[in-house]
Structures are given as C-alpha cells and as structure tokens.
N, C-alpha and C positions, 0 to 999 in steps of 0.2 A: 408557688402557693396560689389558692385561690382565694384571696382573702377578699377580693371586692365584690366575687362573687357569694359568699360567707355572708358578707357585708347586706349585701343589697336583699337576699333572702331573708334575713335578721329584721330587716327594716320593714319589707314587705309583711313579715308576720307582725309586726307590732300595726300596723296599718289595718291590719285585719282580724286586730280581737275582737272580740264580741262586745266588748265594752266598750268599746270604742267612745260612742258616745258622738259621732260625728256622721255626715252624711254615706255610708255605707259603699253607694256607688260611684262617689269621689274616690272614697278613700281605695277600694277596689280600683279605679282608673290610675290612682296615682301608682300603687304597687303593680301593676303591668308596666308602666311608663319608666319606674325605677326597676323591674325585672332584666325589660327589654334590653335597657343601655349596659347593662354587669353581663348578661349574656353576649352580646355582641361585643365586649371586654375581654373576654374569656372564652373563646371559641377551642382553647384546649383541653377543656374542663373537662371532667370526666363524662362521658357518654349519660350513662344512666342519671348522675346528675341535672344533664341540660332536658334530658326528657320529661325529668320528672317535672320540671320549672314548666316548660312547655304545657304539659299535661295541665297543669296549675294556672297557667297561663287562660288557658281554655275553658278551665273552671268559672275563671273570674268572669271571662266572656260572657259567661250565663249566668252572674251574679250567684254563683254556689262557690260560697265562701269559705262551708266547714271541707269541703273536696279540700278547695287550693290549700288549707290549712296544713293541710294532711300532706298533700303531694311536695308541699315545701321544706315541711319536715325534714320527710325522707332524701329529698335532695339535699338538703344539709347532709344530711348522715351520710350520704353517697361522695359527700366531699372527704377528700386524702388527710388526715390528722383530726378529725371532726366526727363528734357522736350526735345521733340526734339524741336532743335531754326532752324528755320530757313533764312539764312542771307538776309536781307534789299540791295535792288539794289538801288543804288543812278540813 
C-alpha cells in the first residue's frame, strides 16, 4: 500500500487551502518538501500517480496553487484502494 504516499498528498492539500491564512509560499515550499521525501518513499507507486505529484510539483514552482490542488487530487484518485472525494459546499 501506498499509504505515506496517501499521507503526504493529504498533508500537502491541507497546506494548500485557500484559507490557509498563512504565508502562501511557505506553505507551498513546505508541501514540495513533504511531496518530495513520500515520492522518493515510494518509487513503486503507481505511474500516473507519481506524475501527477510531479506535475503538481511544478505547479507549486510557479506558485499556481489551484493547478497543484487539482493535480493532487487526481493523484490521490490514481492511488490502488483510494477515490478522489471531493468536498460538498454547503
């Protein structure tokens, strides 16, 4: 199972809400920094999975935040036993 990889995408999108409320491109630095070490964890990960992270990766690079949001997602979803959820707006 991929679960630290799970893990550390999970982390990374909380890192990267919009509401954060925190310096933006910290917090963006920090979620590459915790991206990087779960992928180099997991180098059996699913293909499309580690691309998408990557992709995401590269987003962050240019401070385009709703991209990686998006690309993290889907890499979740791309993980073996995992959906992406999408959250319910009241």
């Amino acid at each position: 199972m991929h679960s630290s990889l799970d893990q550390a995408i999970c982390d990374a999108l909380v890192l990267l809400r919009a509401t954060g409320g925190g310096d933006l491109a910290e917090q963006a630095e920090q979620a590459r920094r915790c991206l990087a070490q779960a992928v180099a964890n997991a180098p059996d990960a699913p293909l499309l999975a580690l691309e998408h992270v990557a992709a995401a990766d590269e987003h962050l690079e240019y401070g385009e935040v709703m991209e990686a949001r998006m690309l993290l997602t889907a890499a979740r979803g791309s993980l073996p036993g995992r959906r992406a959820v999408v959250a319910a707006r009241a």
